[in-house]
C-alpha positions in Angstrom: 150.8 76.1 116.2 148.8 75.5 119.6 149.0 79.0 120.5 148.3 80.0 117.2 144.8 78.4 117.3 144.3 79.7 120.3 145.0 83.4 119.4 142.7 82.4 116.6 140.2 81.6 118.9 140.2 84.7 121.1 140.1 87.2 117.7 136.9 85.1 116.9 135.5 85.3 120.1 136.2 89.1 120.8 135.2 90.1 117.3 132.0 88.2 117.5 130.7 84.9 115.2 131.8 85.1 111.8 128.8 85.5 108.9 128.3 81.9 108.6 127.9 81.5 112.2 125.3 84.3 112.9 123.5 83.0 110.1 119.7 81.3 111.0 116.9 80.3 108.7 114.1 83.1 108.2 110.7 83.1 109.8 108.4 82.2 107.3 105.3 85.0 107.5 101.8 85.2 105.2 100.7 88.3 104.6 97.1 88.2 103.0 96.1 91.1 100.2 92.5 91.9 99.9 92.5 92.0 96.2 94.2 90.5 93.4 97.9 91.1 92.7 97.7 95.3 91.5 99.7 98.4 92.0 97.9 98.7 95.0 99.8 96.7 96.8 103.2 97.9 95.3 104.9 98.9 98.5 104.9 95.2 99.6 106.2 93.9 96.0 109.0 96.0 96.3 110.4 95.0 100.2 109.5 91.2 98.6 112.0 92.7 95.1 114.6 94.7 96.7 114.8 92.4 100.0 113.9 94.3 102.8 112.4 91.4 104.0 114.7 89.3 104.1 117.0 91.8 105.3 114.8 91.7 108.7 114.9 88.1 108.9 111.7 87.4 106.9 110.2 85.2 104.3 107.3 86.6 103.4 104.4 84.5 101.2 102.6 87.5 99.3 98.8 86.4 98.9 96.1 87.8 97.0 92.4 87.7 97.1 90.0 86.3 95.7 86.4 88.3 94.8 84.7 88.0 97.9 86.7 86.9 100.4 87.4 88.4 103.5 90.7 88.8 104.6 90.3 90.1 108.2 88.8 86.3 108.7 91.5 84.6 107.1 93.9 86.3 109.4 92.1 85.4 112.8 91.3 81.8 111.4 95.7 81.9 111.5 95.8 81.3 107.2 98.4 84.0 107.5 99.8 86.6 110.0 99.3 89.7 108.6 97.1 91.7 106.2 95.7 94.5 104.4 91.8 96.0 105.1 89.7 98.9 105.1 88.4 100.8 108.3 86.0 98.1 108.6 88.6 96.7 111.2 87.0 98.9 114.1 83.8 96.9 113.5 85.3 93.7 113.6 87.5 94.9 116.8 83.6 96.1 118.6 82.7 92.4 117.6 85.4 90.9 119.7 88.0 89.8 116.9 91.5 90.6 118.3 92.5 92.6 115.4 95.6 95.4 115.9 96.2 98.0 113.0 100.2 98.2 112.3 99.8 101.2 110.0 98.2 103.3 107.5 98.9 103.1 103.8 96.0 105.3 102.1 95.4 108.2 104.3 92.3 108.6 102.1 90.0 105.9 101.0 89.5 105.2 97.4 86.3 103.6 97.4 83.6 105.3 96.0 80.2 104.8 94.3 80.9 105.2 90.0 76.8 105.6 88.6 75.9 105.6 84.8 76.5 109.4 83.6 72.6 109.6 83.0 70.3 113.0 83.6 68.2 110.6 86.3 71.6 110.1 88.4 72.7 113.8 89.8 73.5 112.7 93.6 74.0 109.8 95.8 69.8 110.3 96.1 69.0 108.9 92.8 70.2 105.4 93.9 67.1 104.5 95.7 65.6 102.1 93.8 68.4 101.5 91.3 70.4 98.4 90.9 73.7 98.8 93.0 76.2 96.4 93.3 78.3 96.8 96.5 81.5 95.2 97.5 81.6 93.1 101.2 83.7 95.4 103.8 82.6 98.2 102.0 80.9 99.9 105.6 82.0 102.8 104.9 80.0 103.3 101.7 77.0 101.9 103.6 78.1 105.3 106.4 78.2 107.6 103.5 74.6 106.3 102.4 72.7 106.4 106.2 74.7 109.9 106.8 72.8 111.0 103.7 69.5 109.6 104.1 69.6 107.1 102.0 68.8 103.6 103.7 71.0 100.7 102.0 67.7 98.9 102.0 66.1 101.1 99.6 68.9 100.2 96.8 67.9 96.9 94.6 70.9 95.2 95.8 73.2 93.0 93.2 76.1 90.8 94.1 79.3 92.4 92.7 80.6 91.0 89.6 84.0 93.0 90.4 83.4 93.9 86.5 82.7 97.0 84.9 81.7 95.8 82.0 78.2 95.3 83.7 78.3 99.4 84.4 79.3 99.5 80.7 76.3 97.5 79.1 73.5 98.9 81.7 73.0 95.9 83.4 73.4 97.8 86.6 72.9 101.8 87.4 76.1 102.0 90.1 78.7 99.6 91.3 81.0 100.3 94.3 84.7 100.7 93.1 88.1 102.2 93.8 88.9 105.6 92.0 92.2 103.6 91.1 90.8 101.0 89.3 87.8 100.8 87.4 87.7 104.5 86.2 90.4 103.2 84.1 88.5 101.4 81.9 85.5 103.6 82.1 87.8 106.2 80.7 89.1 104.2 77.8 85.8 102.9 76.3 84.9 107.2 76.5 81.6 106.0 78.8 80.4 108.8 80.7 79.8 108.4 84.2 79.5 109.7 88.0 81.8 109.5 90.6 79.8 109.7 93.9 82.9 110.3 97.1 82.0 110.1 100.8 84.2 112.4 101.4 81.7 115.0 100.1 79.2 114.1 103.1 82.6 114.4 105.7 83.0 110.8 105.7 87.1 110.5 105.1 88.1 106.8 106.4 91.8 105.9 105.8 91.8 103.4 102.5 94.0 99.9 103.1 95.5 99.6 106.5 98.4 96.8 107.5 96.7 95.1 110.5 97.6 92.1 112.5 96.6 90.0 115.6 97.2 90.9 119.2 98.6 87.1 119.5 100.6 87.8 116.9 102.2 90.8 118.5 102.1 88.9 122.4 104.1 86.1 120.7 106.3 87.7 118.3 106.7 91.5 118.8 110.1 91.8 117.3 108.9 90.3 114.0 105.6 92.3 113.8 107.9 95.3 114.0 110.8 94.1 111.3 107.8 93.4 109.1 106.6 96.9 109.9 109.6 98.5 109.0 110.1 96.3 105.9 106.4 97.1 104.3 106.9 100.8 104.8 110.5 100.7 103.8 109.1 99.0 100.5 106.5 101.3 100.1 108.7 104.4 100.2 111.0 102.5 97.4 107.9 101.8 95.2 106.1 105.4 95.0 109.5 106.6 94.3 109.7 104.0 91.3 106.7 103.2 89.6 107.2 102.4 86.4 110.2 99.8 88.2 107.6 98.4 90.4 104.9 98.6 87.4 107.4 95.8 84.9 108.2 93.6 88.7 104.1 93.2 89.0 104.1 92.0 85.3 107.4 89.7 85.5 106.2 88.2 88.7 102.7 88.3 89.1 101.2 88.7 85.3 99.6 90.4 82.9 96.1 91.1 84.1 95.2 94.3 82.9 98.4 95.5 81.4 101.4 98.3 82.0 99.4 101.4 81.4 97.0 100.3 84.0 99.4 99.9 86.3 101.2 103.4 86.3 97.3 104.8 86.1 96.6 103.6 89.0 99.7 104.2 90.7 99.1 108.2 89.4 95.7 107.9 90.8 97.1 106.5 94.0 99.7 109.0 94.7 97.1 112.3 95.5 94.9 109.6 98.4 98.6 108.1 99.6 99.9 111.7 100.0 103.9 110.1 100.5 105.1 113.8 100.2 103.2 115.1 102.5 103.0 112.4 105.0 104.9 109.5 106.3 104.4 106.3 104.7 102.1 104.1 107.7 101.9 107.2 110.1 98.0 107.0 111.7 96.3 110.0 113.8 94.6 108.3 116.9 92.2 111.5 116.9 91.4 110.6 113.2 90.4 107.1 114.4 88.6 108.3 117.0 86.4 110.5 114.4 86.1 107.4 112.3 84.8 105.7 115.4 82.2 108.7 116.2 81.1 108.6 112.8 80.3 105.2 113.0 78.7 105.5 116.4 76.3 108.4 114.7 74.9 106.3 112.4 74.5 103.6 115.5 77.0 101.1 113.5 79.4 101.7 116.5 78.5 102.3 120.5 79.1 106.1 121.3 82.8 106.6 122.8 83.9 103.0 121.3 87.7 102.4 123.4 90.5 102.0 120.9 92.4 101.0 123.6 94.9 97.4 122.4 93.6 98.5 118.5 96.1 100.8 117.4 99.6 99.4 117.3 102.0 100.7 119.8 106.4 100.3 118.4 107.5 101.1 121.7 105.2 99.2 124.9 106.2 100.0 128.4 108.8 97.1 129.2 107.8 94.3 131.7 108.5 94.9 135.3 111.6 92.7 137.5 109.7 90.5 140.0 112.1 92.3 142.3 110.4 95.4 141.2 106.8 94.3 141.4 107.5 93.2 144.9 108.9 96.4 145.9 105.5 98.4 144.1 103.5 95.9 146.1 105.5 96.7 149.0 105.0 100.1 148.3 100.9 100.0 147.8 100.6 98.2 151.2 102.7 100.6 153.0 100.6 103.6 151.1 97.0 101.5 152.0 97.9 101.3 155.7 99.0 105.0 156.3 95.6 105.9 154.5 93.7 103.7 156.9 95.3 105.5 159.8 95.5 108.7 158.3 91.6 109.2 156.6 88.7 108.3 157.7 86.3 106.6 155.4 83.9 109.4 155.0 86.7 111.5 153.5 88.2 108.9 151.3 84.5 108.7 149.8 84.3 112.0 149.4 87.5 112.7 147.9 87.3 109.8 145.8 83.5 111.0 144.4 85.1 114.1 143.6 88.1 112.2 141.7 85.6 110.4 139.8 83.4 113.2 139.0 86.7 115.4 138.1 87.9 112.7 135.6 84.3 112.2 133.8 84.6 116.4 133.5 88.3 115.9 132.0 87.0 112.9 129.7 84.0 115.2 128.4 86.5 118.4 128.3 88.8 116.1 126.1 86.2 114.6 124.1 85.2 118.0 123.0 88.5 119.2 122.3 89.3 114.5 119.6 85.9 116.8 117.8 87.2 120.8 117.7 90.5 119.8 116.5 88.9 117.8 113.8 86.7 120.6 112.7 90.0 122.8 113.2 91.9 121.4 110.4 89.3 121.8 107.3 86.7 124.2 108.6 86.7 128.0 109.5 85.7 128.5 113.3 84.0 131.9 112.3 82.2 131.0 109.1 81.8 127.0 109.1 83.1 127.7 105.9 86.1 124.8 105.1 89.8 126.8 105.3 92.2 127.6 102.5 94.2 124.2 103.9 91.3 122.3 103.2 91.2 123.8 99.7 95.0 123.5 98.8 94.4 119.7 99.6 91.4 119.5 97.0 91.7 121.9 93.7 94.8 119.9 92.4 92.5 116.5 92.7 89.4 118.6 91.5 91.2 120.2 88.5 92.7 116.1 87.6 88.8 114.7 87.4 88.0 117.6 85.3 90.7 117.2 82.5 90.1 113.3 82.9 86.6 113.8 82.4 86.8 116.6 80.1 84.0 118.7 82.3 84.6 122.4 83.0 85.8 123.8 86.9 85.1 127.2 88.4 87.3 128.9 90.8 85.6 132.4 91.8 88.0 134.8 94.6 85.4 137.2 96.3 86.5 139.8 98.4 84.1 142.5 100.6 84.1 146.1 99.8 85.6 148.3 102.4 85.6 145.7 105.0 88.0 147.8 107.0 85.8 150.6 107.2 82.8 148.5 109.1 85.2 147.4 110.9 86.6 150.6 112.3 83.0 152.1 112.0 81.6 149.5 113.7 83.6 147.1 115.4 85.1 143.9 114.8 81.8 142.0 116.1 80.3 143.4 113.6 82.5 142.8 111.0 82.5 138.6 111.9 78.4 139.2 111.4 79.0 140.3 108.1 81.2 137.7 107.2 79.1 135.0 109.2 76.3 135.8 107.3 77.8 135.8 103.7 79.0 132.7 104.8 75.2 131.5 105.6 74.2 132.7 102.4 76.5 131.0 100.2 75.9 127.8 102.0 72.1 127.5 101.4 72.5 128.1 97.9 75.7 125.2 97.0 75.7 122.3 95.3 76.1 119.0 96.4 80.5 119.1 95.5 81.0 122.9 95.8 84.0 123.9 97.6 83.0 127.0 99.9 86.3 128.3 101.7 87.1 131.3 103.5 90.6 131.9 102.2 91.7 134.4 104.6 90.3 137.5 106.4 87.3 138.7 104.2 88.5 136.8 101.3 86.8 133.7 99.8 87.5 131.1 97.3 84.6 129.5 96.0 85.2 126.3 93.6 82.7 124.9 91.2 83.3 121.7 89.4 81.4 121.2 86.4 80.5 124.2 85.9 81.2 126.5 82.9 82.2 130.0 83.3 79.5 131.7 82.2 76.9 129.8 84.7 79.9 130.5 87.5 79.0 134.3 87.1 75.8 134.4 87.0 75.6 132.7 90.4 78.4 134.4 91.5 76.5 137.8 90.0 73.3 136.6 91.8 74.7 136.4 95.3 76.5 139.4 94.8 73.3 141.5 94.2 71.2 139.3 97.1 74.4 140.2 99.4 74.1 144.3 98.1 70.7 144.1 98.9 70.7 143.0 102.8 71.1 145.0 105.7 73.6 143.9 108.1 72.3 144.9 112.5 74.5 145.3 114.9 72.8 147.2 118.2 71.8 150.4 117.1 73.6 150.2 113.7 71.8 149.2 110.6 74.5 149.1 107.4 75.3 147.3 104.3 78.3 145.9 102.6 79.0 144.6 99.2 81.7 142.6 97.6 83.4 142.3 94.4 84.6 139.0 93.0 86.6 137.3 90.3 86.3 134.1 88.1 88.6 131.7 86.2 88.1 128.5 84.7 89.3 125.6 83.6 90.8 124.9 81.0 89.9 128.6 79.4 92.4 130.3 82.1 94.2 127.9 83.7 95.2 124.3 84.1 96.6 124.2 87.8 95.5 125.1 90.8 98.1 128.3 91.6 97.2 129.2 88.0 93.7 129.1 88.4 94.2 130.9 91.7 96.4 133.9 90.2 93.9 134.3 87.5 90.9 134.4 89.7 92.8 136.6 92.0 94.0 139.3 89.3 90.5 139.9 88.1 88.7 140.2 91.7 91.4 142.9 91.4 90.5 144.1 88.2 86.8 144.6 89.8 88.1 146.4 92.8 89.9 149.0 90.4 86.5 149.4 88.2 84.5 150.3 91.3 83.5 147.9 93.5 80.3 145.9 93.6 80.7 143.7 90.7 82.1 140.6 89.2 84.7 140.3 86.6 85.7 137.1 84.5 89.5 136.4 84.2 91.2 137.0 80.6 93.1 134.5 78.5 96.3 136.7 78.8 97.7 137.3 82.6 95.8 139.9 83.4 97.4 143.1 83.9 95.2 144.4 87.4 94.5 147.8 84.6 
């Protein structure tokens, strides 16, 4: 029996502890919403549900916000350990507050200005004077007003009421909201109304961002990364599930607004979150870096603002052995005192003038490349004109406002006549003048929303939302005589070019984007065939190219 027990013992010991051994309570963790329990914050309802939390050793407290209160303070006062804010975060960070961003959840913020659908409200413009109400942390709204002129001061300024309703009976021209939420109930009370993005100035913040403390992540690095992992893993489970997630918020949190608000906004979330497209909490450093030099145009931020300690790193250089710090120092001294033999001190100055001035070079040289990679991946380098990537990111969410709202959308294809005849006639200079210019032209002439793309060598793709067909062609018909009517210099060479162009619209001949596209694209097509120089409106029937 004695040497039983003890054979016992060694299969215990070389097959490690048993469950109940390895066993240990979980770490108790807050993390702190910035709103009240919504879809919104699905991802972290569903690793709470399907127990990826306590799968990584965690007992997480789930708390929501009241209107009003700031949740980046609760976290540094230590009310909880993580939580959930806008890109306000790099203003706290410039104000000292130790704040770390884990990862991104909204790689495109919904906040946005909603105005009374009046004839006196057209543009962001028309809020001077008007009662506003504005949302705290909302900076980046304030960016999008400042980048278009508008000074916040000029607003009659209301505190937020966080309820539509006061939109809805006139008591105030525009409120600050989330394109998740209150268009909702806009919508269902059929009030009409103006959604004002700051995207549309170039002002494209990421939405809610997971963000924690750097004590937090000096003391307890393994548990700010299992809490990591957790969230996202939750967050890939609940945009794979909504209407699952949708009945957990109601059976645990309650009924605030109800089940079909809950999967609207989790529609409404899916085209900002991108999960297809993107990995759930994956953050560019060279998109935080434009955030940051948008911030530092409009003098809210000090120009070239270090991110350095603000953006989380998973995997921090190790710690060195004291063995191995003594051997560096070792080294250093070694590496000082052949230097002191070796150099005099003129030539270490010099040398190390010439370091300085080659880094501040490489700094400016890098600078310039955070900026033309930025401008690479929506604009055309030639034109200035944004790129057909730019455009297959925004019909889809173009074409969804117009059937919500019921307004009309555009889509024009334009093509130039003959392009490849200037271009061996001439050169291919002189063919990127002509398309530089046509470029210029239709850029003084858009609206404040238009969607001017070159979609690929002389092609274009224009988009106009709310517009009817019938005003689409005639400004498409206008530019196209204007454009017939300039001559085009290039040294000695004085020439002109035309172009013929297409039109579909929505709903008439299409209701999604490759639709719309198709449609657009068979009638330029029918124009080629009919001679050039003119612009032809797509059919209700696929078009035939006869």
């Amino acid at each position: 029996m004695k040497t039983l027990i003890i054979l016992l013992c060694c299969v215990l010991s070389w097959g490690g502890s048993p469950a109940w051994a390895q066993a240990r309570p979980l770490e108790k963790v807050t993390l702190q919403l910035k709103w009240l329990h919504q879809f919104q914050f699905a991802g972290y309802y569903a690793a709470q549900e399907m127990g990826f939390y306590r799968e990584a050793g965690l007992e997480v407290d789930i708390r929501e916000a009241l209107p009003g209160s700031d949740p980046i303070s609760l976290v540094l006062q230590g009310q909880a350990q993580y939580g959930v804010g806008t890109s306000s975060l790099l203003l706290r960070r410039k104000q000292g507050a130790p704040v770390v961003v884990l990862g991104v959840i909204f790689q495109h913020s919904p906040l946005v200005f909603l105005a009374r659908g009046t004839p006196e409200i057209s543009s962001v413009h028309d809020l001077t004077g008007r009662r506003v109400m504005i949302e705290p942390l909302s900076d980046e709204l304030l960016a999008y007003l400042r980048q278009e002129g508008v000074k916040p001061e000029s607003l009659s300024s209301l505190d937020h009421s966080f309820d539509p309703k006061d939109l809805l009976a006139g008591r105030v021209d525009a409120i600050s909201a989330y394109i998740t939420d209150e268009p909702y109930f806009l919508d269902k009370a059929r009030f009409p109304y103006l959604t004002l993005t700051p995207r549309s100035a170039g002002i494209d913040f990421y939405g809610d961002n997971l963000f924690t403390t750097e004590t937090e992540l000096r003391l307890h690095p393994e548990r700010a990364r299992a809490f990591l992992e957790a969230s996202l893993k939750g967050w890939r489970y609940a945009m794979s599930h909504p209407e699952e997630i949708a009945d957990l918020i109601i059976r645990r949190y309650g009924v605030r607004h109800g089940r079909d608000y809950l999967l609207y906004e989790a529609k409404q979330m899916h085209p900002l979150i991108q999960p297809d497209l993107v990995e759930l909490g994956y953050m560019n450093p060279g998109r935080w870096h434009h955030i940051a030099a948008t911030y530092a145009s409009l003098d809210m931020l000090p120009e070239d603002f270090s991110l350095e300690g603000f953006l989380y790193d998973p995997k921090p250089a190790p710690p060195l052995s004291t063995n191995m710090r003594l051997v560096l120092v070792a080294l250093g001294a070694l590496v000082l005192i052949f230097l002191g033999v070796a150099l005099q001190i003129a030539q270490l100055n010099r040398r190390l003038r010439k370091s300085m001035a080659d880094m501040t070079l490489a700094q400016a040289r890098l600078r310039e490349s955070e900026s033309r990679l930025q401008q690479q991946a929506t604009r055309d380098a030639l034109t200035g004109l944004f790129n057909r990537r730019y455009l297959d990111e925004t019909l889809e969410l173009e074409i969804a406002q117009a059937r919500r709202h019921g307004h009309p959308l555009s889509v024009v294809m334009l093509d130039l006549d003959h392009f490849k005849q200037v271009n061996d006639t001439y050169g291919h200079q002189a063919g990127d003048e002509v398309l530089k210019a046509l470029g210029a032209m239709l850029q003084e002439d858009s609206r404040e929303g238009d969607i001017l793309c070159r979609y690929g060598g002389e092609e274009f793709c224009l988009v106009f939302p709310n517009m009817p067909p019938a005003a689409a062609r005639a400004r498409a018909d206008a530019w196209r005589q204007r454009f017939a009517e300039r001559e085009h210099r290039f040294g000695d060479f004085c020439f002109q070019v035309t172009f013929s162009a297409g039109l579909a619209s929505f709903p008439e001949h299409g209701a999604h984007r490759d639709e719309l596209i198709e449609r657009a694209d068979a009638a330029l097509y029918r124009a080629k065939h009919q001679g050039r120089n003119r612009v032809e409106v797509a059919v209700q029937e696929a078009d035939s190219g006869a």
